[in-house]
C-alpha positions in Angstrom: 0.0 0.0 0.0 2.7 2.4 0.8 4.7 2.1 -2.3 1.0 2.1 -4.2 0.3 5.4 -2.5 4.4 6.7 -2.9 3.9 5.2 -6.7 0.8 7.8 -7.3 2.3 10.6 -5.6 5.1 10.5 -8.3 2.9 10.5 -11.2 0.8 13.1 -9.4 3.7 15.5 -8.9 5.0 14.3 -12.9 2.1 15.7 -13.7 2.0 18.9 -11.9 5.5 19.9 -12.8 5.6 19.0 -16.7 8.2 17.7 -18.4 10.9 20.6 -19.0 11.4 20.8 -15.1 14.0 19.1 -12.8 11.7 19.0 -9.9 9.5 15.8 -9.3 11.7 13.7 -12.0 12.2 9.8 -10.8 15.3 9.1 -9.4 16.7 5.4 -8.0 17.9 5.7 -4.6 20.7 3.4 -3.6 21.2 3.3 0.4 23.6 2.1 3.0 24.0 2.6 6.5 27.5 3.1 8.5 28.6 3.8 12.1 29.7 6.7 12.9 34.0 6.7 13.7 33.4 6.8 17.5 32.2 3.1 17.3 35.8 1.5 16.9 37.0 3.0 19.9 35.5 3.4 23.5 33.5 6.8 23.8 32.4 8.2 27.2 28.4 8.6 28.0 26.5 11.6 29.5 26.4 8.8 32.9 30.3 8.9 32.6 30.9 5.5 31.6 33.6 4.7 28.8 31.6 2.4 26.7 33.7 0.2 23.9 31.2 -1.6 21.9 32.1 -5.5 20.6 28.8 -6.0 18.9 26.0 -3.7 17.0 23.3 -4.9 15.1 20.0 -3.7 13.9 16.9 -4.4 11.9 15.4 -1.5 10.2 11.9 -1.3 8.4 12.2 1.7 6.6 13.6 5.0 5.5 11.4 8.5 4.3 12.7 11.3 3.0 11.1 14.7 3.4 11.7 18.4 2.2 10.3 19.9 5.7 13.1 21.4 7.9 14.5 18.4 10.1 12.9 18.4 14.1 14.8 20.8 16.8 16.8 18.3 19.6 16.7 19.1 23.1 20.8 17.8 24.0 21.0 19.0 27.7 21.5 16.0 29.8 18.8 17.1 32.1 16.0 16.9 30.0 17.2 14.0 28.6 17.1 12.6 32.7 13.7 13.7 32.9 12.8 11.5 29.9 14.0 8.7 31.4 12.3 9.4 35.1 9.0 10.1 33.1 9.9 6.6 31.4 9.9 5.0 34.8 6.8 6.1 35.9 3.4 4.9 35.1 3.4 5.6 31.2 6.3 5.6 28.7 6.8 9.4 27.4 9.3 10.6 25.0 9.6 14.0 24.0 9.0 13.9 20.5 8.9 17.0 18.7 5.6 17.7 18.1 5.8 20.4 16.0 7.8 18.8 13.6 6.0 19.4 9.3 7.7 16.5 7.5 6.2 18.5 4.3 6.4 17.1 0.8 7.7 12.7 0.5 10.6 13.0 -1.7 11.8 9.2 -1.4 11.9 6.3 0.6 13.3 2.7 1.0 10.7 0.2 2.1 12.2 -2.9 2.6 13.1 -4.3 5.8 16.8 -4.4 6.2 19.4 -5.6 9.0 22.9 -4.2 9.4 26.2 -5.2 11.5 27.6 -1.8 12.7 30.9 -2.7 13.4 31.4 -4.4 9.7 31.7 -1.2 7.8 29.6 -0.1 5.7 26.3 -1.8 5.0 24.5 -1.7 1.5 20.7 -2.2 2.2 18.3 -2.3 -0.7 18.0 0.4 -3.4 14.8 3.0 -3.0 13.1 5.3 -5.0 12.1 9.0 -4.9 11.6 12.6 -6.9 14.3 15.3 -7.6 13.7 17.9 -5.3 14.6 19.0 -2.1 15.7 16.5 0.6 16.0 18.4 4.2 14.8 16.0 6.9 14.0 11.8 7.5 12.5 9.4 9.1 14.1 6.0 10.7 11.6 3.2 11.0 12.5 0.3 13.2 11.2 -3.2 12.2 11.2 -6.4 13.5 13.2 -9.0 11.5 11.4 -10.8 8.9 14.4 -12.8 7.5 18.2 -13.8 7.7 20.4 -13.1 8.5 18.8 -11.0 10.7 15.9 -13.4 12.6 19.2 -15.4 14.0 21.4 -12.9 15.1 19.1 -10.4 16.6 16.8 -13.5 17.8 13.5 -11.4 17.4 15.1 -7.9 18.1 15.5 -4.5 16.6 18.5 -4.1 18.4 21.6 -5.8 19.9 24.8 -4.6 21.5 27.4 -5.7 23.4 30.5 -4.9 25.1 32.1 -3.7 28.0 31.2 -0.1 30.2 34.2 1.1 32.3 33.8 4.2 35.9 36.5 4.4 38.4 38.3 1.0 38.9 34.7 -0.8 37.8 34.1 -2.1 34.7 30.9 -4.2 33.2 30.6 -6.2 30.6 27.4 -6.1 28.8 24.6 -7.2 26.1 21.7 -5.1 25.5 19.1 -5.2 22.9 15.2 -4.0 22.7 12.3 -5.1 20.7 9.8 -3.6 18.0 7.8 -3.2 21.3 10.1 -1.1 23.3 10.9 1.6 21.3 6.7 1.4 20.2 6.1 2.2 23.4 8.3 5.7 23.2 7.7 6.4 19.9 4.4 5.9 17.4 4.6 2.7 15.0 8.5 2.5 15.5 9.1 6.0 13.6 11.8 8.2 14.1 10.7 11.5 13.2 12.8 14.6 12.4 16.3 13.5 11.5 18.4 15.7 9.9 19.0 15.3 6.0 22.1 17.2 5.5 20.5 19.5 2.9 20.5 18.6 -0.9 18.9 19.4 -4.2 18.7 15.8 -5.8 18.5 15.9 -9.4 19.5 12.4 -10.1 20.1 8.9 -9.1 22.5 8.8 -6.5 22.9 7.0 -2.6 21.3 7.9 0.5 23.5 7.3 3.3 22.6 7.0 7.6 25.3 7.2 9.7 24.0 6.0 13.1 25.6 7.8 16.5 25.6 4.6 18.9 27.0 7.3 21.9 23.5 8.7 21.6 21.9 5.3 22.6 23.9 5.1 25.7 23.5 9.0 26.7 20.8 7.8 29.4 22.3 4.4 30.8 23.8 4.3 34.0 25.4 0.3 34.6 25.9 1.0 38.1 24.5 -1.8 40.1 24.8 -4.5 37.1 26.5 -7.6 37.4 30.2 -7.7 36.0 30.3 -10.3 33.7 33.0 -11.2 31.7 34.2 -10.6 28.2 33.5 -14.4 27.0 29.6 -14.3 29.2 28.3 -11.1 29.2 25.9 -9.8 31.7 22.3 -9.7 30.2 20.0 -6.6 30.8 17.0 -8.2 30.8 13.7 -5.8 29.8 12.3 -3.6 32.0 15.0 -3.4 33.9 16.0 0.1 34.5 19.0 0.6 31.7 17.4 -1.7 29.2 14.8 1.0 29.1 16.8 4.0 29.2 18.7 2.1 26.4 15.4 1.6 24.2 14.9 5.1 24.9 18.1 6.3 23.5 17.6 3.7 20.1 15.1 6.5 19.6 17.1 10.0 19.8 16.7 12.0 16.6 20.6 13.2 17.4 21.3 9.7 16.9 20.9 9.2 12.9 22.2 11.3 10.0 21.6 11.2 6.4 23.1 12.5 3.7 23.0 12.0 0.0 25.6 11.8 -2.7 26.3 10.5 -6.3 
């Protein structure tokens, strides 16, 4: 249905802009996904933990692309603490940016793709969209729905592991969330309001996410958690309280990028 409804919204906007334009032209979108840098070494949370990350795997649903002006972050580790107390409390809240206009589609990869962080650069399947304007995105998370990703994320969206070091203590870790988890901070999985790095598409070319994995640990604290071992990591089961803050952070605008290039 989506790519029925994307499908008419092309010839719609074909149609409105004629043929000796280069607005609303079809273009083929490849797409790929990367880590940012800070992933091959240890980076050091807003909690003050220096976190060095041996696995990082995901299973995305989709990508949108938009010509609206990307969603405003709040940063300040405070607020981001009150997220997580609100979290904690009776109901789930996330500050989403509610004021956020996505504005026109512009392009969009539907199909449900998996990604190992920490192996480079991954190539996910090609999308489509219209020359225009590209400004801001959405991230959708998605359950996996095939393999690789069904056995290595065993139901997932999300998997990481490694080891979280403070003072002379350090933990060694393996956290993941569900479809369910971030759902419950975020509606149907999306992540609204991520920054496109600005461009004017006028051909087919690649979309590119870089993913911040910092971000996702901004409002875990491992104090208290067992300390494992490298070869039997402790793991975080749900609900408890830094699987939830992690969950919470797997749905940061701050934490995804995209960019587009030739």
């Amino acid at each position: 249905m989506r790519r029925l409804l994307f499908s008419f919204f092309v010839v719609c906007a074909l149609s409105a802009c004629g043929s000796d334009t280069t607005t609303g032209r079809p273009v083929m979108l490849r797409t790929e996904v990367a880590a940012d840098p800070e992933i091959r070494s240890a980076f050091l949370t807003a909690t003050g933990w220096s976190v060095t990350l041996t696995k990082a795997q995901i299973s995305l649903g989709a990508l949108y692309y938009f010509d609206g002006e990307p969603a405003f972050v709040m940063r300040d580790s405070r607020s981001l603490w009150q997220h997580l107390a609100h979290a904690l409390g009776p109901s789930i809240a996330y500050a989403h940016p509610g004021h956020y206009i996505a504005g026109m589609a512009m392009g969009q990869m539907t199909t449900p793709a998996f990604a190992d962080l920490l192996a480079g650069v991954s190539a996910l399947p090609e999308g489509n969209g219209i020359s225009g304007s590209y400004r801001s995105a959405r991230l959708v998370w998605g359950a996996p729905n095939a393999e690789p990703a069904i056995t290595q994320l065993g139901g997932k969206v999300a998997v990481v592991e490694g080891s979280a070091t403070k003072a002379e203590q350090t933990i060694y870790f393996k956290l993941s969330a569900s479809f369910e988890d971030v759902a419950r901070s975020v509606t149907m999985g999306h992540v609204d309001g991520c920054i496109f790095d600005e461009a004017e598409v006028d051909d087919d070319g690649s979309v590119r996410v870089t993913v911040k994995p910092h971000v996702w640990f901004d409002l875990v604290d491992f104090a208290g958690v067992a300390p494992g071992s490298a070869a039997a990591p402790t793991d975080i089961a749900a609900t408890e309280t830094q699987q939830i803050a992690f969950a919470l952070g797997l749905v940061q605008l701050s934490a995804y990028r995209f960019s587009y290039t030739l």
